[in-house]
C-alpha beads as a LAMMPS data file, in Angstrom:
LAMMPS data file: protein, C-alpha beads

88 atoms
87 bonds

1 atom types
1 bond types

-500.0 500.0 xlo xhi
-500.0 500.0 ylo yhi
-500.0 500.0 zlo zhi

Masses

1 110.0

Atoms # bond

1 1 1 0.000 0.000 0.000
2 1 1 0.641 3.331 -0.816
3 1 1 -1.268 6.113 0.194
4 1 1 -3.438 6.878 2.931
5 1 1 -6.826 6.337 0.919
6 1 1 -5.392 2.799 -0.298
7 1 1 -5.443 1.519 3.575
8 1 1 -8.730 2.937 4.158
9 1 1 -10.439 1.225 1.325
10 1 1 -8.436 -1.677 2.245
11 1 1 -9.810 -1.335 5.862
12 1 1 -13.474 -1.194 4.631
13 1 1 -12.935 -3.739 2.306
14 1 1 -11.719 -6.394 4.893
15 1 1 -14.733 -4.851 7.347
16 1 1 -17.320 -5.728 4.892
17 1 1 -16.135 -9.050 4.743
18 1 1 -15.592 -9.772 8.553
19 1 1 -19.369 -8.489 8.776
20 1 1 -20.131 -11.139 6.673
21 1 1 -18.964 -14.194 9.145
22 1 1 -20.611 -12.384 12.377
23 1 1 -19.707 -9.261 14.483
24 1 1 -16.570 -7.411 13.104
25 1 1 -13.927 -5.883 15.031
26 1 1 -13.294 -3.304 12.229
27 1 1 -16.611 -1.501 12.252
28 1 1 -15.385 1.565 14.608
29 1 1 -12.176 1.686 12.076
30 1 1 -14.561 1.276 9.060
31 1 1 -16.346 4.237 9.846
32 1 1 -13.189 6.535 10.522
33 1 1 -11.980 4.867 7.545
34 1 1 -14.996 5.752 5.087
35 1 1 -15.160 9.939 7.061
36 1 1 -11.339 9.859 6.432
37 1 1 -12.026 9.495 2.619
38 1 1 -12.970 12.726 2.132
39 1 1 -9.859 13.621 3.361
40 1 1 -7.032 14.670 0.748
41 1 1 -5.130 11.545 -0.217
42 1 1 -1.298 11.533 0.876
43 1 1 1.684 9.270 0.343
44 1 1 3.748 11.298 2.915
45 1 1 3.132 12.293 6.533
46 1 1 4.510 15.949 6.229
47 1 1 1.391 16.328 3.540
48 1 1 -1.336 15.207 5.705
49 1 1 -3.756 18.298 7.079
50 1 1 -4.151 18.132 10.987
51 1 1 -7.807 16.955 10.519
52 1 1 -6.772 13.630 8.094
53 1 1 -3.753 13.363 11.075
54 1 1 -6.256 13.399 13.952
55 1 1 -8.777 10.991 11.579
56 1 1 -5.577 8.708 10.996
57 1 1 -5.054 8.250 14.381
58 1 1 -8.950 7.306 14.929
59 1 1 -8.191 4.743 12.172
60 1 1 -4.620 3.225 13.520
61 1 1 -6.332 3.283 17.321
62 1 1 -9.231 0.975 16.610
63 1 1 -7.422 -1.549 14.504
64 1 1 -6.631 -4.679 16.665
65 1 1 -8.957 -6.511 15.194
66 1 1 -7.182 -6.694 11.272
67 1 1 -5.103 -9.394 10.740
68 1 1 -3.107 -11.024 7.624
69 1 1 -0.630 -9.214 5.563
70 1 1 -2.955 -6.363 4.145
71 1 1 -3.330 -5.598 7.379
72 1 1 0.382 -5.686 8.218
73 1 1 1.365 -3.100 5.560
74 1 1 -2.078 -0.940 5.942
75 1 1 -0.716 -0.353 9.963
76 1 1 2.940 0.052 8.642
77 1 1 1.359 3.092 6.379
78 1 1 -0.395 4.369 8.762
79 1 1 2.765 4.594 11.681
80 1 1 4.808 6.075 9.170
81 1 1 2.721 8.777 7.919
82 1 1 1.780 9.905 11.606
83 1 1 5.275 9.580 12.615
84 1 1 6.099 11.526 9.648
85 1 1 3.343 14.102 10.470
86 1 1 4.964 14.764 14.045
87 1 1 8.286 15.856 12.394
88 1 1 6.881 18.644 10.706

Bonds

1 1 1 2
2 1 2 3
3 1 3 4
4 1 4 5
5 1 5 6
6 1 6 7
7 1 7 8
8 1 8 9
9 1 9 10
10 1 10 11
11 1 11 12
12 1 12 13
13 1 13 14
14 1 14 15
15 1 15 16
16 1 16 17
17 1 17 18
18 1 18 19
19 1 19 20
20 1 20 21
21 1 21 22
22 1 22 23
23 1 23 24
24 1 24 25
25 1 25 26
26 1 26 27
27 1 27 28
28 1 28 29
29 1 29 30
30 1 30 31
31 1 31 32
32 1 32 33
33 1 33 34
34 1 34 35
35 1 35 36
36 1 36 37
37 1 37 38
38 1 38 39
39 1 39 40
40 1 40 41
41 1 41 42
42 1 42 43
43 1 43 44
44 1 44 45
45 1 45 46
46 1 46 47
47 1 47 48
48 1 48 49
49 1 49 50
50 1 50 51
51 1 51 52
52 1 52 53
53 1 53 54
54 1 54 55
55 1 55 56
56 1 56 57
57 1 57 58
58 1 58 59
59 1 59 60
60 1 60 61
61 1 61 62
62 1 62 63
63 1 63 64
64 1 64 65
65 1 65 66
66 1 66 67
67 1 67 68
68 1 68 69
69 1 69 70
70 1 70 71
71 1 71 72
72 1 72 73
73 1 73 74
74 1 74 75
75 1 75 76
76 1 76 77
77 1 77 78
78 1 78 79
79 1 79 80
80 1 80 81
81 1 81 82
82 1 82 83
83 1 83 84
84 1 84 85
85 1 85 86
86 1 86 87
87 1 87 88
């Protein structure tokens, strides 16, 4: 993954299927995910606006419940870019 939007569809994505099976532990994360969409997109933490940072961390605080590889890289993203965002 990529850019910020790229983790959040991934995040919905994987939510829609967990839903599927029974109660998911992604819906909280789904819905930051899908508000965070309207966000601009950004490939580097120094580009994100304080309001996709602050939606960002809503996303990466509610995300114990993704698992696999996706879900590996999507929460690699997402520490990078907020680290990034603090160095500004």
């Amino acid at each position: 993954m990529k850019s910020l939007h790229e983790v959040y569809h991934a995040i919905i994505k994987d939510s829609l299927e967990m839903a599927r099976k029974g109660p998911g532990n992604l819906d909280y994360a789904a819905a930051y995910a899908r508000a965070g969409l309207s966000d601009p997109d950004v490939t580097d933490g120094r580009s994100l606006t304080h309001e996709a940072h602050t939606q960002a961390l809503y996303v990466r605080t509610n995300l114990a419940g993704w698992r696999g590889t996706e879900a590996k890289a999507g929460r690699t993203l997402l520490d990078k870019l907020l680290k990034e965002y603090k160095k500004k």
